[in-house]
C-alpha positions as CSV (number, residue, x, y, z in Angstrom):
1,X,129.5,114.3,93.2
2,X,133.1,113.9,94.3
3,X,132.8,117.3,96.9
4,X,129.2,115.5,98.8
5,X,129.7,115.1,102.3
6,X,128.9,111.5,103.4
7,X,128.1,110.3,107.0
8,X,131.1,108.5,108.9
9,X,131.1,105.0,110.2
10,X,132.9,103.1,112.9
11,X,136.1,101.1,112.4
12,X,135.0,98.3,114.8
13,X,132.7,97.1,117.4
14,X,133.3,98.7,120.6
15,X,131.5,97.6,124.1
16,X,131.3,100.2,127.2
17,X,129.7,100.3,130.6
18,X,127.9,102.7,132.7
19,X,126.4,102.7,136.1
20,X,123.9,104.7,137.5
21,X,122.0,104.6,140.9
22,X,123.3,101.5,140.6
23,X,121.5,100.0,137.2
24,X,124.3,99.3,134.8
25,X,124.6,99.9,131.2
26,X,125.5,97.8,128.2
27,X,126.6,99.6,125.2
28,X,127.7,97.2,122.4
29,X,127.9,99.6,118.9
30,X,129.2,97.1,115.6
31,X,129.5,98.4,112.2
32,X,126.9,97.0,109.7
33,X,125.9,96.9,106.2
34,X,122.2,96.6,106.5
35,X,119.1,96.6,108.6
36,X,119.1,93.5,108.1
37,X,122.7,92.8,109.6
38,X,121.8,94.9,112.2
39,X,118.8,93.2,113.5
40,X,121.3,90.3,113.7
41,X,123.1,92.1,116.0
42,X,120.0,93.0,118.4
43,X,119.4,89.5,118.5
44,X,122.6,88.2,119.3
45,X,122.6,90.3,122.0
46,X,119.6,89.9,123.5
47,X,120.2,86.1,123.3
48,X,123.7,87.2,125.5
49,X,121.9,89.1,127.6
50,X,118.6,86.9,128.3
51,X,118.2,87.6,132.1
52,X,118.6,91.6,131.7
53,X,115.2,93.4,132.1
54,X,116.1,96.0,128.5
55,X,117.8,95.4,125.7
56,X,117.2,99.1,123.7
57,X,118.7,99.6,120.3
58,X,118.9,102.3,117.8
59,X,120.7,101.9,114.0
60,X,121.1,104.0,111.1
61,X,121.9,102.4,107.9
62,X,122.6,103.2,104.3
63,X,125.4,105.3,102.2
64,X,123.7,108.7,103.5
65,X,122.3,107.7,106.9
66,X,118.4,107.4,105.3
67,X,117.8,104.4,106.7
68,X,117.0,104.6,110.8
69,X,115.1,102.6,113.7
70,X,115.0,102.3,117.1
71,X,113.4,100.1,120.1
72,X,113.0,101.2,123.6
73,X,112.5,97.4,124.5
74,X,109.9,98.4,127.7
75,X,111.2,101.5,129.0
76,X,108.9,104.2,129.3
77,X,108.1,105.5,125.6
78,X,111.1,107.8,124.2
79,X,113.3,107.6,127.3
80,X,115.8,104.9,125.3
81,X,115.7,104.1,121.3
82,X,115.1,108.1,120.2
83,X,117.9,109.1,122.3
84,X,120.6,106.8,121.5
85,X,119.4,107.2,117.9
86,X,119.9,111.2,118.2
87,X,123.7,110.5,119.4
88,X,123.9,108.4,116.6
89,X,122.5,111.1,114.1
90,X,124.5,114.7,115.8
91,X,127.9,112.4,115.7
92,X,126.7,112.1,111.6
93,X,127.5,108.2,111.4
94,X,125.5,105.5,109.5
95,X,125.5,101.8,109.5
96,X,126.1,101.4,112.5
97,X,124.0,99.6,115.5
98,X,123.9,100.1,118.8
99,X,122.4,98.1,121.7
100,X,122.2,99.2,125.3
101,X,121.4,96.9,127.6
102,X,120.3,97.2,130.9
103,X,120.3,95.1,134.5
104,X,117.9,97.1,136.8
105,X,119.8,98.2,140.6
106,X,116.6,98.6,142.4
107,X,116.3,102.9,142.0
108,X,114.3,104.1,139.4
109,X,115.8,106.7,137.2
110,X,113.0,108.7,136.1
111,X,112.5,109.8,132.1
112,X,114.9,112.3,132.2
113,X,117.2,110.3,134.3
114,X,116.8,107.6,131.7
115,X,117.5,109.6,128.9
116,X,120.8,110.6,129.9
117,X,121.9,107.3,131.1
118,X,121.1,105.7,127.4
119,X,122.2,108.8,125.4
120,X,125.4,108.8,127.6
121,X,126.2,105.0,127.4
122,X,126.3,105.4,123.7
123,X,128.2,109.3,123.5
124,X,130.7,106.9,125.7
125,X,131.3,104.2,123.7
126,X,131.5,106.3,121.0
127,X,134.2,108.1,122.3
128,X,136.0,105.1,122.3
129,X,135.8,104.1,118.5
130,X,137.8,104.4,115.7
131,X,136.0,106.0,113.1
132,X,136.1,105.6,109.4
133,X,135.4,108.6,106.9
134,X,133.1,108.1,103.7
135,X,134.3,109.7,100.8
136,X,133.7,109.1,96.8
137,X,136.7,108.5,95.5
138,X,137.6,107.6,91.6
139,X,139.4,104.4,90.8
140,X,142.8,104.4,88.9
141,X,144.8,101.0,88.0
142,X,148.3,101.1,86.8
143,X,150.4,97.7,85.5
144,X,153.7,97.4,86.3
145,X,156.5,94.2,85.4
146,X,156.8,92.0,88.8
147,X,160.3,92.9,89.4
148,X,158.8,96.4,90.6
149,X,155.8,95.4,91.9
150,X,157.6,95.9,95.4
151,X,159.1,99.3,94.8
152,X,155.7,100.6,93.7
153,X,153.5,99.1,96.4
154,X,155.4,101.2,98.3
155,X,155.5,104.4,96.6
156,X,151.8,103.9,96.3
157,X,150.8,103.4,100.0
158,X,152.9,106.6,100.7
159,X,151.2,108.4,98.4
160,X,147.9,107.4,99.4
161,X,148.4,108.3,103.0
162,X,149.2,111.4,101.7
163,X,146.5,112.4,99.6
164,X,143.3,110.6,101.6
165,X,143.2,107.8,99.2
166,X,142.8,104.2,99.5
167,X,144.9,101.4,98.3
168,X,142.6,98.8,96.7
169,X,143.0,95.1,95.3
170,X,146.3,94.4,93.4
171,X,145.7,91.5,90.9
172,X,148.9,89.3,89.4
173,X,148.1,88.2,86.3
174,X,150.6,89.0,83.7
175,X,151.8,92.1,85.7
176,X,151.4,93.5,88.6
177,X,148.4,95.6,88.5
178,X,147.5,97.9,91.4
179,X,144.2,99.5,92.1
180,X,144.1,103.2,93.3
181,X,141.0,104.8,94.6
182,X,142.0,108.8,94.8
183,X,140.0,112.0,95.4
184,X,139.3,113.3,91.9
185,X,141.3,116.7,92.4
186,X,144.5,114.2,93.4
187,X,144.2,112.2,90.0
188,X,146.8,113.9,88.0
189,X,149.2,114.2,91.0
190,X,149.2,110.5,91.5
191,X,150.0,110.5,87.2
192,X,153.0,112.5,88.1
193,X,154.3,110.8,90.6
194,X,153.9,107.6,88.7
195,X,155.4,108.9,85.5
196,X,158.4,110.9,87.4
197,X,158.8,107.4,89.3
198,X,159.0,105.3,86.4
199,X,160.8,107.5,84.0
200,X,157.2,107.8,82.1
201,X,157.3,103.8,80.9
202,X,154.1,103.5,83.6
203,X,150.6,105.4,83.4
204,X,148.2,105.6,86.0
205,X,144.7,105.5,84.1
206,X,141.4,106.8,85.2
207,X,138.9,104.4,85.0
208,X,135.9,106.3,85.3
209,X,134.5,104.7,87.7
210,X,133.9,106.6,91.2
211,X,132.7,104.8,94.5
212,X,132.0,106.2,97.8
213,X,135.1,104.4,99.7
214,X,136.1,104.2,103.6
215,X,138.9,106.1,104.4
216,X,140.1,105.9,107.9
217,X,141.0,108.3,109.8
């Protein structure tokens, strides 16, 4: 379904801090490819952040976000974990985890007070990444002699900055051959190009093979 909106991620891991009545607030969000993966990442943090009283997490996971968990790690129930997790959900992103961690000031926050502190530390830290868009994109190679290979790596990254497309693997075997991954309604406009380029003695060929790619932003 090339036209199926898929849920962002982020580029990076990003780390923010926030501090409220004097408690301050950890955010650490990384990028991940499984639950798995991101359980890794709640550990390695906690292990960092030993001597801190909360170490809260929320992730979402999987291609369309239908993967999610969260931990309020001893806060009073639904004050930490849900909330982070709904930021994570209205901003539409999977695979991603984030881990707020907390080191107590001495003035207690109250639920509500709480749920803003952990929502906002990861809104924050959000603000701050560089996000990457999901799309499903359709793979197209094309072989060209090495003395081009140059010229058309070129032409090629233009065009895919241009058209939301992605630049994959380029393998040197007997030619050069270059690996495309385009939105299906930009296919024949990358022939074109191609064809016009080379004076028609290159083809870019559909593989038939489509794959939901990252496309940054």
């Amino acid at each position: 379904m090339p036209d199926r909106s898929y849920p962002a991620t982020i580029a990076a891991a990003v780390d923010h801090e926030l501090v409220i009545r004097k408690s301050r607030f950890l955010a650490h969000l990384a990028p991940v490819a499984s639950p798995e993966q991101a359980d890794e990442v709640i550990a390695a943090v906690k292990k960092q952040h030993w001597d801190a009283r909360h170490n809260c997490s929320a992730q979402v996971t999987g291609v369309l976000g239908d993967r999610a968990r969260s931990s309020d790690d001893g806060e009073p129930s639904g004050t930490a974990g849900t909330p982070m997790l709904e930021v994570l959900r209205r901003r539409e992103l999977t695979d991603v985890v984030a881990v707020v961690t907390r080191y107590f000031g001495g003035i207690k926050l109250g639920a509500g007070g709480l749920v803003r502190a952990y929502s906002s530390a990861v809104a924050e830290a959000l603000d701050a990444a560089s996000l990457v868009d999901r799309r499903m994109l359709a793979q197209i190679t094309l072989a060209v002699p090495h003395s081009d290979a140059g010229r058309f790596d070129n032409l090629l990254r233009d065009w895919a900055a241009r058209h939301d497309a992605v630049l994959g693997e380029t393998r040197y075997v007997q030619q050069a051959v270059f690996e495309v991954w385009s939105p299906q309604d930009a296919v024949e406009a990358l022939g074109a190009e191609v064809a016009s380029a080379s004076g028609g003695a290159v083809a870019a060929s559909a593989t038939g093979t489509t794959h939901v790619v990252d496309v940054p932003r």
